[in-house]
C-alpha positions as a Python dict, from the first residue, in 0.01 Angstrom:
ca = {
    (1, 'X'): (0, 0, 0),
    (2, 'X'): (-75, -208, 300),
    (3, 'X'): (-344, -414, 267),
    (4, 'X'): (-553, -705, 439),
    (5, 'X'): (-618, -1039, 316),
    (6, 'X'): (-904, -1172, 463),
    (7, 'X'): (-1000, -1583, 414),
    (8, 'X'): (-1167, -1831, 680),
    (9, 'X'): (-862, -2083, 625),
    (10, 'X'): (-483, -2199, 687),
    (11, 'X'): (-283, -2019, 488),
    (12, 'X'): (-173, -2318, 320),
    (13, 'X'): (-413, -2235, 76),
    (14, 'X'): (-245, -2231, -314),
    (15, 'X'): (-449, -1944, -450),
    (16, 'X'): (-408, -1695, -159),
    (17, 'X'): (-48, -1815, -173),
    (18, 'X'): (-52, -1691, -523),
    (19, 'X'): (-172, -1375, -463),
    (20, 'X'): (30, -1281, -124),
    (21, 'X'): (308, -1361, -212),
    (22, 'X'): (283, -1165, -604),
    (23, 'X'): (178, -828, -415),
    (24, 'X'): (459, -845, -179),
    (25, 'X'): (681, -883, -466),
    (26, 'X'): (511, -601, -630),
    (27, 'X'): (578, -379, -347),
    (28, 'X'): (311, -384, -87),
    (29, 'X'): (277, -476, 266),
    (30, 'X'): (89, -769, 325),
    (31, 'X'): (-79, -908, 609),
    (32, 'X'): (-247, -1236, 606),
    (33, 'X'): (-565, -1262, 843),
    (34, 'X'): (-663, -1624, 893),
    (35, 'X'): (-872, -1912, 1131),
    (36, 'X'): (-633, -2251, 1144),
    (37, 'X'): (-944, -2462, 1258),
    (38, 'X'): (-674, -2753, 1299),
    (39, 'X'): (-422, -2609, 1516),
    (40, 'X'): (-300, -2915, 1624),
    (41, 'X'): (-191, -3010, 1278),
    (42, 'X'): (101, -2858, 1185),
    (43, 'X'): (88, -2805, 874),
    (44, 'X'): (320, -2607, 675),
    (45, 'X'): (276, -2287, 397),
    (46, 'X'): (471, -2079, 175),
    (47, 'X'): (397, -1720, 211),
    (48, 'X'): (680, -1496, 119),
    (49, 'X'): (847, -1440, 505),
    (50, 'X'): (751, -1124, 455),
    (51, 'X'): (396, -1094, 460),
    (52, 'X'): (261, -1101, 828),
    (53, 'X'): (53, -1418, 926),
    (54, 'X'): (-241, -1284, 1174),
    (55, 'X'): (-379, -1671, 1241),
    (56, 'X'): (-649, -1766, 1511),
    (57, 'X'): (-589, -2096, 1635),
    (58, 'X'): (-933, -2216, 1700),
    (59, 'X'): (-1029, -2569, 1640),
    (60, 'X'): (-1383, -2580, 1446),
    (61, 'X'): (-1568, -2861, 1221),
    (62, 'X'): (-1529, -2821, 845),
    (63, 'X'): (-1872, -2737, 788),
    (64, 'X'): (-2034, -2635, 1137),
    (65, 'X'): (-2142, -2291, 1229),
    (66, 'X'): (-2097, -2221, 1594),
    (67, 'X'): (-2192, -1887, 1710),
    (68, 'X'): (-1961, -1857, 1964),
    (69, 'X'): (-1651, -1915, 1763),
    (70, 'X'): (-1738, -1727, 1452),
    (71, 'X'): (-1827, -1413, 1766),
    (72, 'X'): (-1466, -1496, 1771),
    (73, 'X'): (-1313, -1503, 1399),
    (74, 'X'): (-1506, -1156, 1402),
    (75, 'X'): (-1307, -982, 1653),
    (76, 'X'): (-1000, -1123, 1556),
    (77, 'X'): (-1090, -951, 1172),
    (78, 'X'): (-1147, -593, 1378),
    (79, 'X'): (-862, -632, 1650),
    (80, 'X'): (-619, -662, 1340),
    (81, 'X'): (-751, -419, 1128),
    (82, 'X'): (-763, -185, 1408),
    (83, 'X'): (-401, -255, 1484),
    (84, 'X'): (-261, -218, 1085),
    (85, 'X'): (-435, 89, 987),
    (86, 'X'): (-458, -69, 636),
    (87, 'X'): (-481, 93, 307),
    (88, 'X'): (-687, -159, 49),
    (89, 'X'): (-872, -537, 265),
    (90, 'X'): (-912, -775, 7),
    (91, 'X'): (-1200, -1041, 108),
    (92, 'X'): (-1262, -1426, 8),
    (93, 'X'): (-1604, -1475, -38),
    (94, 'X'): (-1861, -1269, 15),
    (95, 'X'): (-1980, -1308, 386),
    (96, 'X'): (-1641, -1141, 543),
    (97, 'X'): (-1739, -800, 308),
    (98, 'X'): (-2068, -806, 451),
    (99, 'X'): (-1918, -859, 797),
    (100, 'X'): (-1648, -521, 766),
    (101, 'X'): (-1813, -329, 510),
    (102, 'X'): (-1978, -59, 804),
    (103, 'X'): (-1600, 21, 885),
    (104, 'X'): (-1515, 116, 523),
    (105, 'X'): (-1352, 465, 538),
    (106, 'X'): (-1254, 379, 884),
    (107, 'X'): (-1053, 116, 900),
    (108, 'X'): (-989, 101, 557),
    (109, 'X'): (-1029, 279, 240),
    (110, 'X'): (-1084, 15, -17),
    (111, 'X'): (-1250, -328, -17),
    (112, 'X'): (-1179, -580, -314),
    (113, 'X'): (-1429, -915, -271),
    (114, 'X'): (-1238, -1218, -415),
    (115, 'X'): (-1514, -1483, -507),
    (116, 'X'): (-1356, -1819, -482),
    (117, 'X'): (-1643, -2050, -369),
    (118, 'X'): (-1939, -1856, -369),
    (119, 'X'): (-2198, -1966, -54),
    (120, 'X'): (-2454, -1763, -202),
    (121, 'X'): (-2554, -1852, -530),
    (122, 'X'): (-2654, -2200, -445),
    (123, 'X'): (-2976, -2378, -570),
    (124, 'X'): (-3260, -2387, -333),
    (125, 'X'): (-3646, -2420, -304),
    (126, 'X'): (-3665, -2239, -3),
    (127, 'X'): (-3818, -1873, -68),
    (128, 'X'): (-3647, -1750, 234),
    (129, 'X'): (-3311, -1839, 135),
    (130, 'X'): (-3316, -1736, -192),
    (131, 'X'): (-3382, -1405, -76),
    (132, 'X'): (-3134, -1378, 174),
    (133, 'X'): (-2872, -1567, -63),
    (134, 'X'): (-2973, -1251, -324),
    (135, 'X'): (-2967, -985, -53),
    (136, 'X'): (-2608, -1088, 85),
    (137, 'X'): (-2481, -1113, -294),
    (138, 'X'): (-2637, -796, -378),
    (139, 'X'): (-2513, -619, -96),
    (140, 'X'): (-2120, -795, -124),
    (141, 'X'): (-2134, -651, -506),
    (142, 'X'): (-2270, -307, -444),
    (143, 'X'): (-1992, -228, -164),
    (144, 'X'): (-1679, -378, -284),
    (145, 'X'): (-1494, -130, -483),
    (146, 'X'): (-1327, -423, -703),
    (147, 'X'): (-1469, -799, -738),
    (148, 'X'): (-1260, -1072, -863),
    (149, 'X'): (-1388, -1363, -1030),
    (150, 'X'): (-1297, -1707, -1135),
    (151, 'X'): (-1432, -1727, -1495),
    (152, 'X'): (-1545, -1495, -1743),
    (153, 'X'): (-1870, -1680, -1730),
    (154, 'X'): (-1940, -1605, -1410),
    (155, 'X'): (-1811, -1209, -1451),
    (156, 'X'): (-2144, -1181, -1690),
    (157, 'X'): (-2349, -1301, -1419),
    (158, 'X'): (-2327, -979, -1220),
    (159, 'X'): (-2498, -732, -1458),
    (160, 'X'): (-2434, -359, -1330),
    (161, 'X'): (-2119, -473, -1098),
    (162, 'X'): (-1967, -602, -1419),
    (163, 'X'): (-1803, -301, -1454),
    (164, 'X'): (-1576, -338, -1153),
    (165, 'X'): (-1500, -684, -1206),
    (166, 'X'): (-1178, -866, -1337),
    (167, 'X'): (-1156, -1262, -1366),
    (168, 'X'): (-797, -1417, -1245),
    (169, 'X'): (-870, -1756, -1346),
    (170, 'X'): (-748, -2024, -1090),
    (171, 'X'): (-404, -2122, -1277),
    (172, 'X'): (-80, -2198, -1087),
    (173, 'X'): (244, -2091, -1147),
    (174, 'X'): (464, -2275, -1410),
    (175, 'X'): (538, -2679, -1245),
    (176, 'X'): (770, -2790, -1524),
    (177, 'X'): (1120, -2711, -1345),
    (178, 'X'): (926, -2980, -1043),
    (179, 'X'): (758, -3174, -1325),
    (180, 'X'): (1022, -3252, -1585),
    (181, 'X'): (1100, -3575, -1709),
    (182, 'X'): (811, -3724, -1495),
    (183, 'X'): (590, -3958, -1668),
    (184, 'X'): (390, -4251, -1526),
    (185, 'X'): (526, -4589, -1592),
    (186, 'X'): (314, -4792, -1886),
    (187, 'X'): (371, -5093, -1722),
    (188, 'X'): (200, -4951, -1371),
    (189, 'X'): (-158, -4945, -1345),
    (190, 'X'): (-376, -4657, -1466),
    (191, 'X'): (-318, -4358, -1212),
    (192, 'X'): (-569, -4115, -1149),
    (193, 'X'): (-486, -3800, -901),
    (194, 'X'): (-737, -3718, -664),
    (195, 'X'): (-655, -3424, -435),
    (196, 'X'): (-677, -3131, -288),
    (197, 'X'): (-1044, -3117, -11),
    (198, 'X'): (-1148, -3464, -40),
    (199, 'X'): (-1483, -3464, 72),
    (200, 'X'): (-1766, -3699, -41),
    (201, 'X'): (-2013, -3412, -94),
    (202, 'X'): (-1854, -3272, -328),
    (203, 'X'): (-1597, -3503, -505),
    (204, 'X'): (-1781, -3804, -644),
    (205, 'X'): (-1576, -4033, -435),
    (206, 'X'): (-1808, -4344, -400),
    (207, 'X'): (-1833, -4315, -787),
    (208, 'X'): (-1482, -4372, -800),
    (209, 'X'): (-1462, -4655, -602),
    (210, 'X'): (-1784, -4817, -780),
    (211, 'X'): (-1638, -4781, -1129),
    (212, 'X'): (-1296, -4916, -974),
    (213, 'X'): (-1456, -5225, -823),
    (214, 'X'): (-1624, -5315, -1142),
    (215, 'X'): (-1265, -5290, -1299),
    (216, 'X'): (-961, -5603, -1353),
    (217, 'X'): (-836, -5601, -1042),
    (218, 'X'): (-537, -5418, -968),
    (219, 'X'): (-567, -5220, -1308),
    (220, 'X'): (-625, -4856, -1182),
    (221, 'X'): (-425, -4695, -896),
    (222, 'X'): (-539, -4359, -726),
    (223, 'X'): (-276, -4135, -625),
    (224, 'X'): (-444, -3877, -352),
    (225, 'X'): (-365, -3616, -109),
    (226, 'X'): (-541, -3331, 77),
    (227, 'X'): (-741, -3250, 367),
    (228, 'X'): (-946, -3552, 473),
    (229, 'X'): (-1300, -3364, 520),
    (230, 'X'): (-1559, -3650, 623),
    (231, 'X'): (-1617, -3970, 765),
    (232, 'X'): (-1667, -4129, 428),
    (233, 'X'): (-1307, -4029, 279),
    (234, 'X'): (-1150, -4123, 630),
    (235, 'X'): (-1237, -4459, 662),
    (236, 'X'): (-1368, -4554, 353),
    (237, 'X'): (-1236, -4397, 24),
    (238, 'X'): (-842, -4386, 180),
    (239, 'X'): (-894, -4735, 339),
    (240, 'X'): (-963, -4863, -46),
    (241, 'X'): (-724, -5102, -147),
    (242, 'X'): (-633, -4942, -493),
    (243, 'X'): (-578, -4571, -323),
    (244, 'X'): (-291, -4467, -232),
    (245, 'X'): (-276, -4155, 54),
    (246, 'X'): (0, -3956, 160),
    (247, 'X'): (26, -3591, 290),
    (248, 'X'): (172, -3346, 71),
    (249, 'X'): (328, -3003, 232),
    (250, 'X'): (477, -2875, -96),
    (251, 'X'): (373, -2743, -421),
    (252, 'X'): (652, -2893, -566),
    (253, 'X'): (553, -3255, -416),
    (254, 'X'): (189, -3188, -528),
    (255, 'X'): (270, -3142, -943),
    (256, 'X'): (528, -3428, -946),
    (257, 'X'): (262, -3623, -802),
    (258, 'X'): (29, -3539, -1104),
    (259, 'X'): (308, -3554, -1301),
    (260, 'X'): (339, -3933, -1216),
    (261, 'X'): (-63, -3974, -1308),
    (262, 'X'): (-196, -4066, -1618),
    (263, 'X'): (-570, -3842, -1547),
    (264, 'X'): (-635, -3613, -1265),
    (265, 'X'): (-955, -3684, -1112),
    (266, 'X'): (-1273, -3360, -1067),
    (267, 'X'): (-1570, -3479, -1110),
    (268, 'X'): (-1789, -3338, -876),
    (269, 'X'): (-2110, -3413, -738),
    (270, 'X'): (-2224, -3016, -630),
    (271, 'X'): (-2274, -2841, -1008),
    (272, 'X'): (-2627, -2958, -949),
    (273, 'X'): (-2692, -2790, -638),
    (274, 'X'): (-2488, -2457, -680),
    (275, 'X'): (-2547, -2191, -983),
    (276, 'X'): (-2208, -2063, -895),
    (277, 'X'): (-1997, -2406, -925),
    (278, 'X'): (-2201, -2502, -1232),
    (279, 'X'): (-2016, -2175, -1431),
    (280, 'X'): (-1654, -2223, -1221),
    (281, 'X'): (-1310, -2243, -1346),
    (282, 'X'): (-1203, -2556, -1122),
    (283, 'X'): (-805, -2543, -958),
    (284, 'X'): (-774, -2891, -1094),
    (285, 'X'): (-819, -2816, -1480),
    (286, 'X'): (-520, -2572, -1439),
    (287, 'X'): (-329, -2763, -1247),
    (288, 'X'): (-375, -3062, -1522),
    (289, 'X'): (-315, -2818, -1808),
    (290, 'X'): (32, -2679, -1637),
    (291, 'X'): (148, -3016, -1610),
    (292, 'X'): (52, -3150, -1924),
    (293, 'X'): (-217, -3449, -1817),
    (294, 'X'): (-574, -3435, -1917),
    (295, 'X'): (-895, -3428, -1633),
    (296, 'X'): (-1216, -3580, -1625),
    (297, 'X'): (-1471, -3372, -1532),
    (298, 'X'): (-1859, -3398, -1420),
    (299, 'X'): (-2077, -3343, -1769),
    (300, 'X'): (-2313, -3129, -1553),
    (301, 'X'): (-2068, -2892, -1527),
    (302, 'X'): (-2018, -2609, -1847),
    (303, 'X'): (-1609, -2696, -1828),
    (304, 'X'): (-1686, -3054, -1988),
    (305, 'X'): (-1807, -2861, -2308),
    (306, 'X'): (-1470, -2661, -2238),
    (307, 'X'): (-1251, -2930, -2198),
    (308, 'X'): (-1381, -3137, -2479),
    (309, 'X'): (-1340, -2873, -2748),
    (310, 'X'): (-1031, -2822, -2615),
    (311, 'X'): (-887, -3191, -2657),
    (312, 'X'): (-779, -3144, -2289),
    (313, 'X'): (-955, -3418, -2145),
    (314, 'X'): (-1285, -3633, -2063),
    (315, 'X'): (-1639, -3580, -1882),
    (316, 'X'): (-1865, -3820, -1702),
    (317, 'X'): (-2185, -3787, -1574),
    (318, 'X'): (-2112, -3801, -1111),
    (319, 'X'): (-2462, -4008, -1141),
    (320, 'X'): (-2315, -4311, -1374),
    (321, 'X'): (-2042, -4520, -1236),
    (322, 'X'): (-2051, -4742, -1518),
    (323, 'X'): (-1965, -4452, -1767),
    (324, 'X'): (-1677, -4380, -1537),
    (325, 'X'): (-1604, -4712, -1561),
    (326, 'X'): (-1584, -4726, -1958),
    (327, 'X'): (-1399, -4439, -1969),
    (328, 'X'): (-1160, -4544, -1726),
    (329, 'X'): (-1099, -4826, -1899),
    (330, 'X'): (-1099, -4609, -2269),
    (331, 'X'): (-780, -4389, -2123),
    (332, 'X'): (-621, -4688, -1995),
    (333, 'X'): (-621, -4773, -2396),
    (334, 'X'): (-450, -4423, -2477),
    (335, 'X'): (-174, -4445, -2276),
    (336, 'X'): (71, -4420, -2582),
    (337, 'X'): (-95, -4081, -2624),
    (338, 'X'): (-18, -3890, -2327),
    (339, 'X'): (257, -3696, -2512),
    (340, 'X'): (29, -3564, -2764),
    (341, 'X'): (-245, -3432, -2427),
    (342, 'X'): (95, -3313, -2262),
    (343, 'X'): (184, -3124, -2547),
    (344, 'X'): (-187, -2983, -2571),
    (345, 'X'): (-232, -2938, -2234),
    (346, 'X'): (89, -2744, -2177),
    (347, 'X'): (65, -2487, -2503),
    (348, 'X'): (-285, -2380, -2384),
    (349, 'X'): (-127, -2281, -2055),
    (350, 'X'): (124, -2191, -2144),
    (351, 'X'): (-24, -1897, -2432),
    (352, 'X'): (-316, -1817, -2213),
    (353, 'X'): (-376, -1928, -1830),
    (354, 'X'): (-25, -1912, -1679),
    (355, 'X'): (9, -1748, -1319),
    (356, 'X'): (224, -1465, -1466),
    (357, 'X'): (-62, -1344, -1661),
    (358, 'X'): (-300, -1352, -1423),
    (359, 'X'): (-28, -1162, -1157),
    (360, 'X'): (-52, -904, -1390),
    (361, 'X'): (-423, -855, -1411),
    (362, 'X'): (-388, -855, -1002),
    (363, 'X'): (-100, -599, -961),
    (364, 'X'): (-259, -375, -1208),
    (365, 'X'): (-619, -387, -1041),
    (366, 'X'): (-410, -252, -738),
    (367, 'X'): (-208, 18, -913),
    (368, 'X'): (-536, 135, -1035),
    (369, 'X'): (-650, 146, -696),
    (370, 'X'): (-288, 279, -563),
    (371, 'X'): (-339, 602, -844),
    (372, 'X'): (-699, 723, -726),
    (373, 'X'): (-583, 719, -361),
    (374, 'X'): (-298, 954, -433),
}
C-alpha cells in the first residue's frame, strides 16, 4: 500500500524511524512528509533509503505559531498528497487529521491518527479552551479510521473510539549488540543520562542542578544529548560544570551512552499540567528497560507506581530537589546492584515491550486495513 506519514518534525525522530522503516520492510511504499525547522543543522536520520523523504526546509521556533509558515507546512501536506495518490496517511497528533480529514476519499482512502504527544488533552481553566481542546479531540477520534496510542491507560480514555484503537507502546528495538559489555566504571562518579528534547519546561532541569549542587562535589556526572530547546538548557544546564554535552547522530551512540550511566534521568515537570502526559508511556522508561539501567521518574506521574512495582527504578517528586538529592545519593550506594536492575530491566523487555512485538501489532493494523480495501 502506499501510504503517508505525516509529523511536524526532522525525520530524525526514533519512533517514526521505527515505524517507516518496519512498513517498508513489510512491503509498502512509504513516503515521509516532514518540516526540518533547523535546516541549517545538518543533522542526520536513518530511514530505510527507500522510503521517500518529502521535507520542508523552513526555519521556525520550537514552540511559536506563525501563521504564515504553518499557511506553508499546509500546502506542502496537500502538494504531496496530491502528487502520491496515496492509499492509507498515517498522522502524528491530532491537529494534522483535523487539517486533511475534508480530503478523505480524495486524496486518500484511509487515515490512521498516531497520538504521540497529545496538544489537546492538557489541563486548563479556561472554558474556551477546554472546549475547543474537546472539539478538536472529538473530531481527530471520530474521523480516523485507526488511532494508535501510547499506553493502554490512555486507550480507555477514549470511550466509543476504543474500538478502533491499538496501543504500540514507545519501546525501541533490541540495543544489546551496541550495548554489550558496557557498564559504568565504580570508581567514576554517579552518571545520570539526560537526553533526548532538553527543555526546561518540561524536564525538571533546574531540579537537577539544585539537588547536584547540594551534593560532594564532583560525585555525580550527567551524561546528556539532544536538541537544546531553550535559553535555560543553552546557557545554563549544559554550561554546568558536572554535565557533560555532546551531539549524538546514532542510535547506536545514544544506548552505549546509557549503557555507560548508572540512572537515566525523566522526571518531568508537565504531568501536572497535561491529562494526557500524566497517563503516558515515556521513550525513556523503554529505552532504560532495553538497556538494562533503571529511571527515575516524576511521582506525579502514574509510571512511578509502574516502575516501582516493577523494581525497575525510582520516583521523585519535580517540586523537591532535596528528595532528588537523597535519592541521588541512595543509588550512588547501590552501585554493586546494577546487575541485578540490568537483569530486571532487560527480562521485562525483553518478554513484553520489545520493538518486534510492537512491529507486529503495526503491520497487522495495516493488513487489516490492506484486506477491506481489496
Amino acid at each position: 500500500m502506499r501510504i503517508a506519514y505525516i509529523f511536524r518534525h526532522h525525520p530524525a525522530y526514533p519512533r517514526s524511524t521505527k515505524e517507516c522503516n518496519s512498513l517498508v520492510q513489510a512491503g509498502h511504499q512509504v513516503t515521509f512528509i516532514g518540516w526540518d525547522i533547523q535546516p541549517d543543522v545538518d543533522i542526520k536520520h536513518e530511514m530505510h533509503p527507500d522510503i521517500n523523504v518529502e521535507l520542508l526546509r523552513l526555519a521556525a521556533a520550537q514552540r511559536k505559531f506563525v501563521f504564515t509558515k504553518w499557511l506553508r507546512w499546509y500546502w506542502h501536506i496537500i502538494r504531496t498528497l496530491i502528487k502520491g495518490k496515496f492509499d492509507i496517511v498515517h498522522c502524528v497528533d491530532e491537529y494534522p487529521v483535523v487539517m486533511i480529514f475534508c480530503f478523505k476519499n480524495i486524496l486518500f482512502r484511509f487515515l490512521i491518527m498516531d497520538v504521540y504527544d497529545s496538544i489537546i488533552k492538557r489541563k486548563t481553566n479556561n472554558y474556551l479552551a477546554k472546549l475547543v481542546f474537546r472539539a478538536v479531540r472529538f473530531l481527530s477520534n471520530a474521523v480516523a479510521d485507526r488511532i494508535i496510542e501510547t499506553s493502554n491507560e490512555l486507550r480507555d480514555t477514549l470511550g466509543r473510539f476504543r474500538s478502533k484503537t491499538i496501543v504500540l507502546f514507545n519501546s525501541p528495538p533490541d540495543p544489546y549488540v551496541y550495548i554489550d559489555g558496557i557498564w559504568p566504571s565504580p570508581e567514576s562518579p554517579l552518571r545520570i543520562a539526560a537526553t533526548g528534547a532538553i527543555d526546561s519546561k518540561s524536564m525538571a532541569l533546574a531540579l537537577l542542578l539544585s539537588a547536584i549542587d547540594s551534593m560532594p562535589s564532583a560525585s555525580v556526572e550527567v551524561l546528556c544529548s539532544g536538541w537544546l530547546v531553550d535559553d535555560y538548557a543553552k546557557n545554563v544546564f549544559t554550561k554546568h560544570p558536572a554535565v557533560k554535552y555532546t551531539w549524538i547522530e546514532t542510535q547506536a551512540e545514544y544506548y552505549k551512552l546509557i549503557a555507560f550511566c548508572d540512572v537515566v534521568y525523566n522526571v518531568r515537570v508537565d504531568a501536572d499540567n497535561s491529562y494526557y502526559r500524566s497517563l503516558v508511556f515515556p521513550q525513556k522508561v523503554f529505552d532504560a528497560l532495553s538497556t538494562g539501567r533503571p529511571v527515575i521518574v516524576a511521582s506525579e506521574n502514574w509510571t512511578s507506581e509502574w516502575i516501582e512495582r516493577n523494581k525497575t527504578g525510582w520516583s521523585c517528586s519535580y517540586k523537591d530537589p532535596e528528595a532528588l538529592r537523597d535519592l541521588l545519593l541512595f543509588i550512588k550506594g547501590k552501585r554493586t546492584e546494577l546487575p541485578d536492575y540490568a537483569i530486571r530491566c532487560r527480562s521485562l523487555y525483553l518478554n513484553h515491550y520489545t520493538w518486534e512485538i510492537m512491529e507486529q501489532r503495526l503491520i497487522s493494523l495495516y493488513d487489516e486495513l490492506n484486506r477491506i480495501s481489496s
